[in-house]
Structures are given as structure tokens and as C-alpha cells.
N, C-alpha and C positions, 0 to 999 in steps of 0.2 A: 304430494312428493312424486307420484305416478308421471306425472304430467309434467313434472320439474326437469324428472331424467329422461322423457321422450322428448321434450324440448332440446335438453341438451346435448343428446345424441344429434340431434339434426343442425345444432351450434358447430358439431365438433368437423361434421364434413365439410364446410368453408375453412374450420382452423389448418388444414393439414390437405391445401392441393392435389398431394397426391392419391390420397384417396377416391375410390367410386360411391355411388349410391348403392348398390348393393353389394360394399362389403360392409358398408354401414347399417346392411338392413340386418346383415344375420349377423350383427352384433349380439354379445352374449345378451339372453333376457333381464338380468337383475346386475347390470355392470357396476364400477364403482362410480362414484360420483363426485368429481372435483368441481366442488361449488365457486371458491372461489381463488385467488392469485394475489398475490404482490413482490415485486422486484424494488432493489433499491442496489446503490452502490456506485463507485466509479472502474475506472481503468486498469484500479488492481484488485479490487476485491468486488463480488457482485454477489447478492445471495435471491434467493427465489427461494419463496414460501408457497406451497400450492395446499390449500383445505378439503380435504378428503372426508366420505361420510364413515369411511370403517378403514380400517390401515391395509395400504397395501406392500404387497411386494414390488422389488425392482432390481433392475442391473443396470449398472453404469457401463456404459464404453466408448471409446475415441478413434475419431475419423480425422483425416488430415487434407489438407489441399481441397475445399478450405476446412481450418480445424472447427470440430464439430463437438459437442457433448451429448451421448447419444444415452437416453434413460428410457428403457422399456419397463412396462406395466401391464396387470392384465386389461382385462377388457373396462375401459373406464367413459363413461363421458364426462367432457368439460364443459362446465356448464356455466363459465364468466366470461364476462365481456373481456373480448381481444382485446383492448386498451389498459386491462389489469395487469397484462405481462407486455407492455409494450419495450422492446430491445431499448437496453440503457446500459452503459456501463461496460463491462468487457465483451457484450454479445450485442450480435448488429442485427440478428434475426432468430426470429423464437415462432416455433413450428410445436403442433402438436395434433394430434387425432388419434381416429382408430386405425389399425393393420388390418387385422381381420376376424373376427369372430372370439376370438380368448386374448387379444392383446392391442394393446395401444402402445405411442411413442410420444416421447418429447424430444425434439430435435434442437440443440443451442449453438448458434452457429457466432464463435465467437472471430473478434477483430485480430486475438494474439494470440500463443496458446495458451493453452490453460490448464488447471486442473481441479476434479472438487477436494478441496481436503475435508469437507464433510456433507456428507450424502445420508440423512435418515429419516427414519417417523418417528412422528413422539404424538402422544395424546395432546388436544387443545385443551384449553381452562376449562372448558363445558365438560369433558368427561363424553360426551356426545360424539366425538368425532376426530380425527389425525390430519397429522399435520409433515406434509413431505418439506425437507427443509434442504435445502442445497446451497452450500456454499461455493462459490469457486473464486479461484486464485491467479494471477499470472504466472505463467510457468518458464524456468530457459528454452527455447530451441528446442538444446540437447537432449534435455530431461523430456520434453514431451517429444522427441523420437525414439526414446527410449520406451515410452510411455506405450506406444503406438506398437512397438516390437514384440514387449513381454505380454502383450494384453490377451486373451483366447477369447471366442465367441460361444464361448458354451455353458449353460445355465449355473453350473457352479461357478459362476464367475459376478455371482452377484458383489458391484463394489467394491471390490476389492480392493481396487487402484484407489478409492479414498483412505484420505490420508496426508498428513503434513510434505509441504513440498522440502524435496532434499536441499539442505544447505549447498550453494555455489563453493561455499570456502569453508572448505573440511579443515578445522583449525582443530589441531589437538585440546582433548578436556581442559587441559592444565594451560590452556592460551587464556589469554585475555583478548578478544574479539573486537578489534573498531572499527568501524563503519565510518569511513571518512567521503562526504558526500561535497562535490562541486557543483557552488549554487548554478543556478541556470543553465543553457546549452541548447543546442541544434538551433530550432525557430526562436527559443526565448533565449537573445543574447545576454538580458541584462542591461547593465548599463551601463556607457560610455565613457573613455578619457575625454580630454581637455584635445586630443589631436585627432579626436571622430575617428578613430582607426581600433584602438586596443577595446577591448569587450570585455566585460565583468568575467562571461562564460570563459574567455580563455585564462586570466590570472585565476581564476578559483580553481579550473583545471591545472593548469600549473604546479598552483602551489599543492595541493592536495594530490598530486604525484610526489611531486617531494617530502609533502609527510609522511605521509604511507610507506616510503622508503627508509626514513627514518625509524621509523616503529616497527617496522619489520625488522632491524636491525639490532632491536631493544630484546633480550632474552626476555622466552615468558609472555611477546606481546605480539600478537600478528594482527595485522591491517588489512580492509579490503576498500578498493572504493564504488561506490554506487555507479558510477561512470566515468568508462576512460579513453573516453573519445569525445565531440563535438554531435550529442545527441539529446535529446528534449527529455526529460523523464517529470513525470506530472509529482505532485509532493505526495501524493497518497501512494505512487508507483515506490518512493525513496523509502518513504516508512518502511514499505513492505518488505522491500528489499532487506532492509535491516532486520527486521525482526525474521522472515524466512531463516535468514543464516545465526539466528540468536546471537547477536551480536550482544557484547557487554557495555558500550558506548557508542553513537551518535553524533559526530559534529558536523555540521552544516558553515561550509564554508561562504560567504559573500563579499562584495566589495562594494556600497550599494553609494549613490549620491542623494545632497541631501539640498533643497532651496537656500538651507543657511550656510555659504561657503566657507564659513571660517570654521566652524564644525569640526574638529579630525579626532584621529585618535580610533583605536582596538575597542570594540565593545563586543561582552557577552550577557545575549541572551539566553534565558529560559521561559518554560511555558507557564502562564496566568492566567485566569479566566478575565482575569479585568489588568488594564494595563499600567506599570507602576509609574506613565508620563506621558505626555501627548508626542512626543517623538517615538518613544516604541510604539506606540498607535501608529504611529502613519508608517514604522518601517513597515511592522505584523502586516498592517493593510496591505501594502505596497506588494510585497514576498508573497500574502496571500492570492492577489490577484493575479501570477505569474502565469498561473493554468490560462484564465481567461484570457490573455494576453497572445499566448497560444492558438488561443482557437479550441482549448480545448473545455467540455461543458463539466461544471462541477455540480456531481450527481449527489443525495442525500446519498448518508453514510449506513451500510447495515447495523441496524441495531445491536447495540451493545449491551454484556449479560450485564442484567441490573441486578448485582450480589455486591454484599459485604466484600465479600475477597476481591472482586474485581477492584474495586473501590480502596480497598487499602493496597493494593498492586502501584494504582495510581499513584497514590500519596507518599509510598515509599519510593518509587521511582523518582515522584519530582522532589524531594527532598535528595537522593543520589545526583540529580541534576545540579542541583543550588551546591551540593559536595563540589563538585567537576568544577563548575563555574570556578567558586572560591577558587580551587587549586590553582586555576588558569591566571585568576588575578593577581594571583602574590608569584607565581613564577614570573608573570610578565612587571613587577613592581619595580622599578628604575631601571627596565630594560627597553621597555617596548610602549611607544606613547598608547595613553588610555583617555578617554572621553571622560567629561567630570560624571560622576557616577555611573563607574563602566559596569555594572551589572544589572541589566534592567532587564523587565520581563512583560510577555503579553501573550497574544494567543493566538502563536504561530501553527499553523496548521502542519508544518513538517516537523512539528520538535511532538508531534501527539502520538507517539508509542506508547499504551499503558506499561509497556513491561520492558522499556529499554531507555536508561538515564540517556538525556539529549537536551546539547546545547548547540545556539548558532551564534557564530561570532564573524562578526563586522571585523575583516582584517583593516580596514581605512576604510575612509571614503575619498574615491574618484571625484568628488566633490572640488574638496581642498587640494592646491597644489603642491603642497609639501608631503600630505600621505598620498597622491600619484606619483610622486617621484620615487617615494617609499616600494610601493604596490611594485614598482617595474625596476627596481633593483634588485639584484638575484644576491648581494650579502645579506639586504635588510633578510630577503626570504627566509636565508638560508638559518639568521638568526632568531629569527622568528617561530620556524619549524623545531628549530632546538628547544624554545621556551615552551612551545607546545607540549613538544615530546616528552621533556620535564614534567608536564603538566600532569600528565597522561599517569603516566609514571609512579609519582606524589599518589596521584587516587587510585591507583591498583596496589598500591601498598597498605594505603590505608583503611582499601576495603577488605583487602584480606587480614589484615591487622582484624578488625571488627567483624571478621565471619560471613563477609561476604562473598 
């Protein structure tokens, strides 16, 4: 073990450039020892596990221009291969070593801001040894200028700033919160009308302005949308988005085309692990490939707490969903055309909130000429966004009806 943490110390002055050889040398004699690492995550959530042989202390803090996550320790060496914390996910560069003689840093130099909403130790399975666990989050702007203001550099400031990120949309208790999200945007247009000009990205935006305006107008109901401009948001960035501001509902807006042009018609899905038809397969596929389509890399997801609870969160959420859905159906029932079995379901990566009902619904397909003509009518919209509203409406009554 002697030999493990002198090897390691002499790992740790390549990990962290800044450093000299002899502040490495009068490193503490018996430092800790972070044996090993792993990172996982994408663009909105990334978390970093580092294995420690005894638990240490640390303090969180935040640098800006570029944004940084700065976690001091005492004197440690790391003793795993650089390729264990190779930058994925919301951080482009990942720095660590010794300062000088009673303390070390880890430096996380992320693409956006960010923030940890959870920064701790906990003992491994072995009972042998801790485990530093850091989660971190995208953060608004504002919030992490804000961040950077109230923060102090002085040892009682261990962590503090960990901690859930403030909702964007301070919606009173007594609201009902929807998150109304416009599919694609910025680089990923989507998909095309019949006159190579109109874009998925702008009708979803469109119409999802005009819902939201609607339900904001519904007492008891306030709306926010995940994007309200002509900008890329990856499906792991939407979820987040939603669930940060605890939203009570979910809809994902699209207009997608399909090889079979006679196809039309409203359809709502929800999430499945296996898909109820080879057409929701190839939409799920289709939606799910948006990121890559992008440019952007779809990183493994951080682990999820494998609990009971976690697990019936699930199942009652998507039973809320299949609620929603229904409601949507029988509002729009000889109002608004619907595909022959318009409620079908698969394994959309953007409807995967454990804890927030979510449904995405196919307002037409740009496919067929009759729902483009539909799509870019501002009545159809206007009646449409009514049925919705309705929709919305029906299942906030009903769940509070049932104590939800």
C-alpha cells in the first residue's frame, strides 16, 4: 500500500500542470488516497464518483470566465489512470493534483454553467473505504451569477452552494405547472414541409407559444416553455428542464413525416420499455436520434437509485401519463383528426422523467398534405390549442379530485 500511495503522488504531478516537483515532495506523509474514478452523464446532468481509502473533507466553489467547479481536499494522492475521469458530459476539462503540502484540488472546467446539487461521502459496500460523489447540473446564466456573488472563500464555506437548482418559474404552490416543450430547434430543424421552406422547429415553436398562452390564462394553471426561441436543446437538457422547476406535466410538442404519405392524423404518445407497433419504433428511433443528428454525443446516463420507491415513482408517474394521454384523446374525439389507434407508446427518451407525467404528441404529419395544410393554418391551431387546454384542464381536476 506504501508503494501504491508513492506511486500515486508522483501520478498526481502530471494530473494537475500547475504544480512543481517539490511542492509534490513535501506533500503530507500519510495523504489520502483516491484509488480510483468514474464519470458518466450528458449535457445536463454529469456525476463523478472518486474512491477514497478513509473519508475526506472538502469545499465546493465557483469560478467564472470559463465556468469552473472548484473542490478542495486535504492533501491526497490520485492514484487512477487519467482516462477514468476523461471530460464527458457537461465538463470539457478535468484537472486535479496536489497545492502544496496539506491540500489538493480538483478543478472541473465545465462547457455551461453549472451547479452540484449534490456534493458528499458516503462509505463504499466494502465498509473499507468512501466514496466522494458529485453530482452536477446545468444551471441559468443568472442563477450561476448569482452563484459566483453570494459564494465566500473561507473554510466555513464547506458546500454550501450544494443543493437543488432554483426553479426558473416560481409558479405559486396552488398552480399546476406545465412544461410545454417545442420539439427540435437551432441546428436540429426537424423535418420539412412539402415547399422545402417551413420547419418542424418553427410550427412546434409556434404552436407551443400559443399554448402556453392559453393555460396561462386558465386559473389555477401556469405554463412555461422549455424554449422560446430558435435554439438546439438536447432531450436530456428538456427533461431537466422540467423536472428543475417541478413541473406537474410534460408535453412534447412535434410534427414529424412519415415514408407512408397517406398517414395523418394527431397522435399521443407515451413511454414503454418495448413499443406497442413498428411505427412508434421508428418515430421513438427517429426523436431519439435528434441529439446525434446534432452533433451532439449521447453519453451513458448516471446511475439511478435502484430502490423500491424510486421504482414505484416510475410506475405511478407513467400510469399519470396514460391519465393525460386518455384525457387528450376524448377532448380531441370529433374534433381534431386522430391516427387509427392514436395512443401508442415506446421508449422516447424525452418523455423519461421518473417523477413528472409526460406525454409527446404528433400534432400531424408534414408528411400528408391535408395535415400540412392543417399544421400552417392559424384556426386549425387556434383550435387545437383549445382542445388541448381542455385536455390539461380534465386532468388537473381529476387529479385533484383523486388527491393528487
Amino acid at each position: 500500500m506504501r508503494a501504491l500511495r508513492i506511486a500515486a503522488v508522483a501520478l498526481a504531478v502530471t494530473a494537475l500542470p500547475i504544480l512543481s516537483p517539490l511542492a509534490t515532495a513535501m506533500a503530507a506523509a500519510d495523504p489520502l488516497l483516491a484509488y480510483g474514478a468514474r464519470i458518466a452523464g450528458d449535457d445536463a446532468r454529469t456525476r463523478i464518483v472518486i474512491d477514497m481509502d478513509r473519508e475526506p473533507t472538502f469545499t465546493v466553489h465557483y469560478l467564472d470566465n470559463p465556468v469552473r467547479v472548484i473542490v478542495d481536499l486535504p492533501a491526497t494522492a490520485f492514484g487512477f489512470p487519467a482516462a477514468d475521469l476523461k471530460p464527458i458530459g457537461l465538463f470539457k476539462d478535468i484537472r486535479y493534483g496536489t497545492m502544496d503540502e496539506d491540500s489538493a484540488r480538483i478543478v472541473l472546467t465545465a462547457a455551461k454553467p453549472v451547479k452540484l446539487v449534490m456534493a458528499k461521502v458516503q462509505p463504499d459496500e466494502s465498509g473499507k473505504g468512501h466514496r466522494l460523489v458529485l453530482d452536477a447540473e446545468m444551471l441559468p446564466a443568472g442563477q450561476f451569477a448569482d452563484l459566483i456573488k453570494q459564494q465566500s472563500w473561507t473554510n466555513d464555506d464547506t458546500a454550501k452552494d450544494v443543493g437543488p437548482v432554483a426553479p426558473i418559474e416560481r409558479a405559486d404552490p396552488s398552480s399546476f405547472l406545465v412544461a410545454v416543450d417545442a420539439g427540435h430547434g437551432g441546428i436540429d430543424a426537424g423535418a420539412t414541409a412539402s415547399d422545402g421552406v417551413t420547419q418542424e422547429k418553427d410550427i412546434t415553436l409556434a404552436f407551443a407559444k400559443l399554448l402556453a398562452d392559453k393555460l396561462n390564462a386558465k386559473p389555477g394553471i401556469k405554463a412555461f416553455l422549455t424554449r422560446d426561441n430558435d435554439e438546439y436543446l438536447s432531450l436530456s437538457q428538456r427533461v431537466t428542464i422540467a423536472r428543475q422547476n417541478h413541473a406537474s406535466l410534460f408535453i412534447s410538442l412535434h410534427a414529424d413525416t412519415l415514408k407512408q404519405k397517406d398517414i395523418r392524423g394527431a397522435t399521443v404518445y407515451t413511454i414503454s420499455d418495448k413499443a406497442s407497433d413498428k411505427l412508434a419504433s421508428e418515430v421513438a428511433d427517429r426523436e431519439n436520434n435528434s441529439d446525434q443528428l446534432a452533433g451532439a454525443e449521447t453519453q451513458a446516463q448516471p446511475a439511478a437509485v435502484a430502490d423500491i420507491l424510486m421504482d414505484l415513482t416510475r410506475r405511478e408517474t407513467q400510469a399519470f401519463s396514460i391519465s393525460l394521454a386518455q384525457d387528450v384523446l376524448t377532448s380531441f374525439n370529433g374534433q381534431i383528426s386522430m391516427i387509427n389507434n392514436p395512443h401508442r407508446h415506446a421508449g422516447f427518451r424525452v418523455l423519461q422523467a421518473p417523477d413528472v407525467p409526460s406525454i409527446l404528441l404528433e400534432l400531424g404529419f408534414l408528411s400528408n398534405k391535408d395535415d400540412e395544410k392543417l399544421l400552417l393554418d392559424p384556426d386549425w391551431r387556434q383550435k387545437l390549442a383549445d382542445r388541448l387546454t381542455d385536455a390539461v384542464q380534465q386532468y388537473r381536476v381529476s387529479t385533484i379530485a383523486n388527491g393528487g
